[in-house]
N, C-alpha and C positions, 0 to 999 in steps of 0.2 A: 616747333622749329619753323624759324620763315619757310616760306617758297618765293619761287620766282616773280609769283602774281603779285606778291605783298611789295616784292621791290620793283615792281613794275609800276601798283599803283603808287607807292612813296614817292617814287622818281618821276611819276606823270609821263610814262612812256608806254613801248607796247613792250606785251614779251619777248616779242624779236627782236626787239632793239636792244632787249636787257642781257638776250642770246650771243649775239654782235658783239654786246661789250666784252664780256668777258671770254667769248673764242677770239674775238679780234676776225672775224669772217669778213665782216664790212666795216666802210668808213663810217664814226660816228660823229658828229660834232663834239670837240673837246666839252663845252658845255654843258650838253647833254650826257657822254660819259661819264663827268666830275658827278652830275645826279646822279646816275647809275651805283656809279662807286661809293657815296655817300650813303643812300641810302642802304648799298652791302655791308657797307660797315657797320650803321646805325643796327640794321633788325641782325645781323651776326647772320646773313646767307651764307652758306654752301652751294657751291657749285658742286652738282652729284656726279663728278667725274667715272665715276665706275657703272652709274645707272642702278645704285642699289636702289631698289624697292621699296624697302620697308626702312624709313627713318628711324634713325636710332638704333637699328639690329648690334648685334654687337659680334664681330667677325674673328673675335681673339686673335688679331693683329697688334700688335704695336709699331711703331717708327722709331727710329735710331736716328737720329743726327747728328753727326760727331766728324772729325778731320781725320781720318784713315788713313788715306792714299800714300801720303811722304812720311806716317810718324808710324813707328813701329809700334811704341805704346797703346795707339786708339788702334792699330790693327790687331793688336792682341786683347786689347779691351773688347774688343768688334768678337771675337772668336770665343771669349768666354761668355758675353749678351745672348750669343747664338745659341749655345751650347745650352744654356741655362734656360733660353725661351723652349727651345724644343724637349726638355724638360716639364716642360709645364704645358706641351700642345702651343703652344703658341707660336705664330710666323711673326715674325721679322722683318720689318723692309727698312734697307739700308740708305741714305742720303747723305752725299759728302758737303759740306757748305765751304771746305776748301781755308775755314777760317775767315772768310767773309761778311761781314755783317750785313748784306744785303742779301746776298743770298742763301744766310740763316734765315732770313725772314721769309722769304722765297722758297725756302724749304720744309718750312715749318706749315706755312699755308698750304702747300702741295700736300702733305700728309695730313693735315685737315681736313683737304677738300676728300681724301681717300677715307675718309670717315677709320681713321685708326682708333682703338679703344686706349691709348695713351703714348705719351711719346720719353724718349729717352733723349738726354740733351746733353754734349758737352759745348759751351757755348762759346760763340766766337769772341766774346767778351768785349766788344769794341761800342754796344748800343744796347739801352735797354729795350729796343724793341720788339723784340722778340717777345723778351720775357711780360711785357705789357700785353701783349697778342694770345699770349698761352695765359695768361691770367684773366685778360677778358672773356676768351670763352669757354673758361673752367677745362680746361684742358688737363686729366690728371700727366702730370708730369715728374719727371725727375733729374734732376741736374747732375753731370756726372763729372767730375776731379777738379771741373772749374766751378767751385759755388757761391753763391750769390746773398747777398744780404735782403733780397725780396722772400718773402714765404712760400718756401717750394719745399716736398722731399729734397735731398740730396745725398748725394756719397761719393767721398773721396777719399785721399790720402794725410794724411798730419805732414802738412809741410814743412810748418816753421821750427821745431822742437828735431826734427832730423836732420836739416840743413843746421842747425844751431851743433849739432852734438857732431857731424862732419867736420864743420869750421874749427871745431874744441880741437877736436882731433889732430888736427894739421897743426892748429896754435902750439898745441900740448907737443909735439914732435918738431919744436923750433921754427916754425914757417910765420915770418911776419908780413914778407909783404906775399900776400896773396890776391892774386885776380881772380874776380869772380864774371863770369859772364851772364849777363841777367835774358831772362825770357822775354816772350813775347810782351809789351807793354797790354797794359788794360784786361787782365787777365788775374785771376783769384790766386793762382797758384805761384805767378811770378812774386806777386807783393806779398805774398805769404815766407816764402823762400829768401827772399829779401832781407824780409825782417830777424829770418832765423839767424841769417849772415851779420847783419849787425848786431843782436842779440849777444852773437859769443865774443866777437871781440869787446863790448861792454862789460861783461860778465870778468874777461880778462884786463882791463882796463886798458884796450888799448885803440887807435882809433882807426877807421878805415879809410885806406888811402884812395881820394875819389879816382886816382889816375889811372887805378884798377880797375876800376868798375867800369864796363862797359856792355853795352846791351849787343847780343847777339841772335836777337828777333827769334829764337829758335827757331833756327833756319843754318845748316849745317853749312853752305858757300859763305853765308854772312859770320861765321864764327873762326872760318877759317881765313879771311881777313884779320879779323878781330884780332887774330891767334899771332899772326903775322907782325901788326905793332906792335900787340906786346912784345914781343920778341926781339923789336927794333930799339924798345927804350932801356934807359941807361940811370938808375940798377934796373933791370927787369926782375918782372916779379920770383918769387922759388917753384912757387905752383901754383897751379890753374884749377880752378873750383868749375866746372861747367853745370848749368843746374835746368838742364834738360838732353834728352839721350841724341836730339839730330845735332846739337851744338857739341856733344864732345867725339862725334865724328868729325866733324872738321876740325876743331884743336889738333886732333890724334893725325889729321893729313896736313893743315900745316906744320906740325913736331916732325912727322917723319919726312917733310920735303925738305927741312931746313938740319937734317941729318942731329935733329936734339934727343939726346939719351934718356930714356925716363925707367926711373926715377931719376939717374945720376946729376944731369944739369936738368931736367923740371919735373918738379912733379907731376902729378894727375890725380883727380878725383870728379866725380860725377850726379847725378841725379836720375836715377830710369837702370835698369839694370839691362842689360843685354843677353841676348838664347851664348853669343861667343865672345861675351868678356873676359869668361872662366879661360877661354883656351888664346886668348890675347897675350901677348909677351911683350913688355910685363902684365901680369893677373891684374886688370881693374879694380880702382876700389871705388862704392857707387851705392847709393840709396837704392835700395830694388824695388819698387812699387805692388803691393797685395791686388795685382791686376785681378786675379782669379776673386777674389775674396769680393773687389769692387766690385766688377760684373755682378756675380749671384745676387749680391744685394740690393744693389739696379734693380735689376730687374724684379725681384722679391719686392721692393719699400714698391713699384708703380704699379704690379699687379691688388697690393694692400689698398695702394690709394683708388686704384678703378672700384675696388667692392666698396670701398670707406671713403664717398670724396670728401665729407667733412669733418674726418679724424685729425687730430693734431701734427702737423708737419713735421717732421724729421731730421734731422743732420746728423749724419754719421761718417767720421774722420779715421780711420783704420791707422797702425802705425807699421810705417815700414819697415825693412828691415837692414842695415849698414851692414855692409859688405867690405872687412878690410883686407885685402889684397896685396899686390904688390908696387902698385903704380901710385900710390902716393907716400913712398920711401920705407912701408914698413913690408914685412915678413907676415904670413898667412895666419900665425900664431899669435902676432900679438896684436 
């Protein structure tokens, strides 16, 4: 593993200059910097943030980086991770990246430089750089619900085949024009979800009306906008597909500011299940995600890959479980 001296002499400076750079203590010449960092990049230094000792130790740590804070789902994904490392002795340190792709990458380094023995990734999906960053220094890793066409473990959800059998559902109980609200762009699980959506109306022969489709960032104020047009247009749609759990929070509070009956004048249907959908009036109907089941296996496939780092990669797609209720016009029975 480099040290400090080795990117001292790469960069032709002293070690306190290499110190400087990356505490940022004194002014360095950009120049000089650019060396600095260049050469941390080239030899793969660590900044030993914690002052461990012994290179390489191994701390039965891992790092979690995931968008927690606003989404219910990675808070409960975050609660089963936990549950399942302290099962296994393992600590946990938490890192929210907010969905930013700079500062995934800003967070992924941080948990590098703490020398974690692997990290857990839901990823902000906007940049591969991340994933180039944890590929360069063999980082075992595991990608969680948003996955990647790079060679990583991962585990997630079956997107497209459940959103497809939703959409069926609605077709199959007369609903043709339906709005769907699309997630966040540049993300695994929107495009996946997507295609489920068009999937069933093909299957039905029918086609989608793009006037529908509108992206609501999954982001719950952004959808409650969303919610609001449709609302405004002339036919408006019968029902509203939402296909992540902060986007059909705000449907549900634009519907009830605009005093709309559901099911009677619109439906509702959803993606992400809720702790108080069940006790919502009307009973939600909604894809419920095998959050528990993700977790354990998270965490299980990166504990595998730390003992085994050049066993063959993994992907593993869980199927969820459709929830029909009452809020998208049928009865609990059928």
């Amino acid at each position: 593993m480099a040290t400090i001296v080795d990117v001292a002499r790469a960069a032709k400076v002293s070690t306190s200059t290499v110190s400087h750079v990356i505490n940022g203590t004194r002014h360095v010449h950009p120049k000089t910097a650019k060396a600095v960092h260049d050469a941390i990049d080239v030899l793969g230094y660590i900044p030993n943030s914690l002052a461990r000792a012994l290179a390489g130790a191994s701390y039965q740590t891992i790092g979690v980086a995931i968008s927690a804070l606003n989404n219910h789902y990675f808070h409960e994904t975050l609660h089963w991770l936990d549950k399942e490392c302290t099962e296994h002795g393992v600590m946990m340190i938490y890192a929210d990246h907010h969905d930013e792709a700079d500062r995934e990458l800003h967070v992924i380094q941080a948990l590098h430089q703490r020398r974690v023995d692997g990290i857990l990734l839901a990823s902000a999906g906007t940049s591969e750089a991340t994933l180039d960053y944890l590929k360069k220094h063999r980082i075992p890793t595991v990608l969680i619900d948003r996955l990647s066409t790079q060679e990583f473990d991962q585990v997630g959800v079956e997107n497209t085949q459940a959103t497809q059998a939703m959409t069926e559902h609605l077709i199959e109980h007369g609903h043709r024009n339906i709005a769907y609200l699309i997630g966040k762009p540049h993300i695994s699980t929107t495009d996946e979800r997507l295609a489920g959506f068009y999937a069933a109306h093909k299957k039905h022969d029918l086609k989608v009306n793009a006037n529908y489709l509108i992206c609501g960032e999954s982001n719950s104020v952004v959808a409650r906008q969303v919610t609001e047009h449709l609302l405004s247009m002339n036919p408006r749609p019968s029902v509203i597909f939402s296909s992540n759990n902060l986007m059909t929070i705000g449907v549900m509070q634009a519907l009830r500011a605009a005093h709309i009956q559901v099911p009677e004048e619109m439906a509702l249907a959803g993606f992400d299940d809720f702790d108080w959908a069940d006790l919502f009036e009307p009973r939600l109907s909604l894809i419920a995600q095998p959050i528990e089941q993700i977790g354990v296996k998270a965490v299980q496939l990166l504990l595998e890959r730390i003992k085994h780092p050049d066993a063959p990669y993994q992907t593993i797609q869980i199927a969820p479980e459709i929830k029909i209720r009452h809020s998208c016009g049928c009865n609990e029975n059928n």
